[in-house]
N, C-alpha and C positions, 0 to 999 in steps of 0.2 A: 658508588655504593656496591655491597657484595650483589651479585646474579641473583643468587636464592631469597634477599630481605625484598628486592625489587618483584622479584614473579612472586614468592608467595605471602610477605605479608606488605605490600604496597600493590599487589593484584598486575604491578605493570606501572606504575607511576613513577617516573624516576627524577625526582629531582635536579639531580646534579644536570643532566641532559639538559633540562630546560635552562638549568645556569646558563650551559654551555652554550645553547642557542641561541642566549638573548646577547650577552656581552660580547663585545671585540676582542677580547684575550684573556681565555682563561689559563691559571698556574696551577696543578697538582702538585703540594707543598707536604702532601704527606711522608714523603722522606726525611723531613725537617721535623716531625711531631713532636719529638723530643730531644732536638737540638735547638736552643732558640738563639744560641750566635749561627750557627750557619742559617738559619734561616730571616734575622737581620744581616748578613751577609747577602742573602740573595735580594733581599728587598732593597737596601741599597744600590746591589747593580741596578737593577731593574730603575731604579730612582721615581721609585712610587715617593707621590707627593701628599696621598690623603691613609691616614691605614685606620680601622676601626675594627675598636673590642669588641667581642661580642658579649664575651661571661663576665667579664672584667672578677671578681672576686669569688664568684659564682663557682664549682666545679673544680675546687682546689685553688682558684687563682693563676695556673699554673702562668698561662698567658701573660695576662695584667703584671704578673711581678717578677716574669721572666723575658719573654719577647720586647714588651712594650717598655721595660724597663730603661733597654741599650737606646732605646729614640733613634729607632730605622727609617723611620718617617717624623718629614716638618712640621705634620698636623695631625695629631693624635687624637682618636673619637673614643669614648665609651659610650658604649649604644646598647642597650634594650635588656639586658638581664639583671644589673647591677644599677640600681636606681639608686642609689647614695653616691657621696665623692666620693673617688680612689684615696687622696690626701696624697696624692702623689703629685712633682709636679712637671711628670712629663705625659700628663694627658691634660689637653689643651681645651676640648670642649666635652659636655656632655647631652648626648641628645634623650630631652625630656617632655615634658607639658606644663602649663602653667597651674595644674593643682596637684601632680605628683611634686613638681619645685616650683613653689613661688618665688617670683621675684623678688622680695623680700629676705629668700635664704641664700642668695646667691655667693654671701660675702662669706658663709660659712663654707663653700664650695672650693674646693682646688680649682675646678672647670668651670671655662663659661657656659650660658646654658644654651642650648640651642633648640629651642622650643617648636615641634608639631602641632598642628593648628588645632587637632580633635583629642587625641590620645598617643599618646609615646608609642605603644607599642603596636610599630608597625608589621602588618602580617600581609600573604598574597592570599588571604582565604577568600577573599570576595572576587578574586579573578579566575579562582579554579574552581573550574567545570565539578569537580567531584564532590564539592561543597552544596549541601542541597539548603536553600535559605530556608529558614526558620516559618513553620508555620503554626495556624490554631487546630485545624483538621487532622482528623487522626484516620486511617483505615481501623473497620472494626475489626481483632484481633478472634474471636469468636470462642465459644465456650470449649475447654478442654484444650485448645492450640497449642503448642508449641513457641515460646518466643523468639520471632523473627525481627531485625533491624527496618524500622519502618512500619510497623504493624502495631495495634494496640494504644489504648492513655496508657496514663503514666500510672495512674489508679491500674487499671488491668493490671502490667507488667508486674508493677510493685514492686521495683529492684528485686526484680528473676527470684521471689521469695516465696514460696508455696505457705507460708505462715506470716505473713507481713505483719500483723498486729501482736501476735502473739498470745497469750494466756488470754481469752475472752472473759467478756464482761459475765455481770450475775446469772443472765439469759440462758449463757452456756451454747449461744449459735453465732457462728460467724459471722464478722460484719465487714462493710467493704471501706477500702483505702476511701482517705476524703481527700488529702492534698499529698501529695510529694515531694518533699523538698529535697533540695541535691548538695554536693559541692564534691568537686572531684579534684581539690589538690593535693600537694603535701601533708601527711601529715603536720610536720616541720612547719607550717603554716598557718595550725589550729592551736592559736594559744588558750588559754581558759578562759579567757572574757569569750571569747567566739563561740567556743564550747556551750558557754554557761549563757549565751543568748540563744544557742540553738534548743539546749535543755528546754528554758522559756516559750517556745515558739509550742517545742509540741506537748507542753500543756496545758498551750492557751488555747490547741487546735485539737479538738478530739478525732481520732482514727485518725489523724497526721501521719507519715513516717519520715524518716531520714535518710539517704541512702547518699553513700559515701564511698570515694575509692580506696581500693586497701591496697594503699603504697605507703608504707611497706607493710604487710600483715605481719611481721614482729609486732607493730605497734599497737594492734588491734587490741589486745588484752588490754594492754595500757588504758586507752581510749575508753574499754567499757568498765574498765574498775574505776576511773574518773566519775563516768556518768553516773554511776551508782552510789558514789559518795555524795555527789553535788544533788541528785534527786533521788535522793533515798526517801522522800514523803508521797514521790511515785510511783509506785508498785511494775515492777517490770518493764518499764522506761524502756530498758535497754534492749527488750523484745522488738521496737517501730523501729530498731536502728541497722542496717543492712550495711554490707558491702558488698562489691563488685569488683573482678581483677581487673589489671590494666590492660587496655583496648592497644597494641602496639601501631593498629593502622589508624591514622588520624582522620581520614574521614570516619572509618566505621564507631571510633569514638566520637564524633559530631552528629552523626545519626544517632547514636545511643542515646545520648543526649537527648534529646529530640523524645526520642521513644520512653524515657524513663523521669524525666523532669517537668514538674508544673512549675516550680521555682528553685532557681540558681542561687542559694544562701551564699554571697562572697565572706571569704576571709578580712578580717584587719589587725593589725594595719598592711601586712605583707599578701594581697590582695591576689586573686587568680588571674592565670596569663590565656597561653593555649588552654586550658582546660575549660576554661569558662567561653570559651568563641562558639 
């Protein structure tokens, strides 16, 4: 990876290293990124016997329906981002779990399945150090503070909102966040059933709010001209509804989490991956 992504926004955590120092032979293929016959040419030589997708459809495709295509390898994987069949029939298995694909759908499947015992998608987050586990305890954040990663509930922070409720009640005085709910995926991934249960949640929860990532913030208008349609018998709804930019270092986005979440709302049916860990 570039010098500069590794020092200033991985702090010093370099990945690809640790590739390099766990495996017996690693390839730098990125001279191939955009040739996929030379680069089933080299996998050929090399006569790699197992080769796995990783985005299979995912990110253009480009892979899945260029590289994997020519069958540079005897045993073809799609693995972890592309939960559906390819319908193709030169990938051989697909590695899943038995309630993303039951056994029962297999026959609608290109692939065979190759089932993980807990959850498909496998991550190293529970091996690295930088990973702080999940707890109930919060340090107190203290009146007037500044928001720091690590510091504060999720009530405090209030997705970093100096107005989290927005238009106050009859009273006319402030009153304070009561739960937080989150979810930090794609837009692309909040269809309007998802939407129109989260509507329901925070007006079944008074002083509730919402706080969401704005990937992409084109979409954000969208989103709240939605909400306003679908609860329009709720007067400023769309005041409890917050976003936050994207965190590009993954742990400091797991910490955030942590610092901003009392509950993780998932998507359905196309459910959270990294973001939800």
């Amino acid at each position: 990876d570039n010098p500069h992504f590794i020092k200033n926004v991985m702090r010093g955590v370099d990945w690809r290293r640790r590739v390099i120092d766990t495996v017996d032979y690693f390839h730098d293929v990125r001279e191939y990124q955009l040739d996929h016959v030379g680069l089933a040419r080299f996998i050929r030589e090399l006569e790699m016997q197992v080769l796995v997708e990783w985005d299979g459809y995912a990110r253009q495709g480009q892979r899945a329906a260029g590289l994997m295509a020519l069958r540079p390898a005897p045993i073809q994987v799609l693995h972890q981002e592309f939960l559906m069949t390819s319908g193709a029939h030169y990938f051989d298995y697909i590695v899943t779990d038995e309630v993303v694909s039951p056994l029962t759908l297999e026959g609608l499947y290109a692939e065979k399945f190759l089932y993980l015992p807990n959850h498909f998608f496998s991550k190293g987050h529970a091996v690295q150090e930088e990973v702080i586990p999940p707890r109930l305890d919060y340090t107190p954040r203290g009146e007037g503070a500044e928001f720091r990663l690590g510091v504060g509930t999720p009530q405090e922070n209030a997705c970093l909102s100096s107005n989290p409720l927005g238009t106050n009640g009859d009273d006319g005085k402030d009153r304070d966040v009561s739960f937080v709910y989150c979810n930090f995926n794609k837009f692309l991934k909040n269809n309007p059933e998802t939407m129109r249960s989260w509507i329901r949640i925070l007006r079944d929860v008074p002083d509730s709010i919402l706080c969401l990532l704005e990937n992409p913030p084109e979409g954000v208008s969208n989103l709240r001209r939605f909400v306003a349609e679908v609860a329009d018998d709720v007067p400023n709804l769309n005041d409890r509804i917050h976003f936050i930019p994207w965190e590009m270092n993954p742990f400091d986005h797991q910490r955030r989490s942590y610092s901003l979440c009392n509950v993780m709302l998932d998507s359905h049916p196309y459910n959270g991956h990294t973001t939800a860990q």
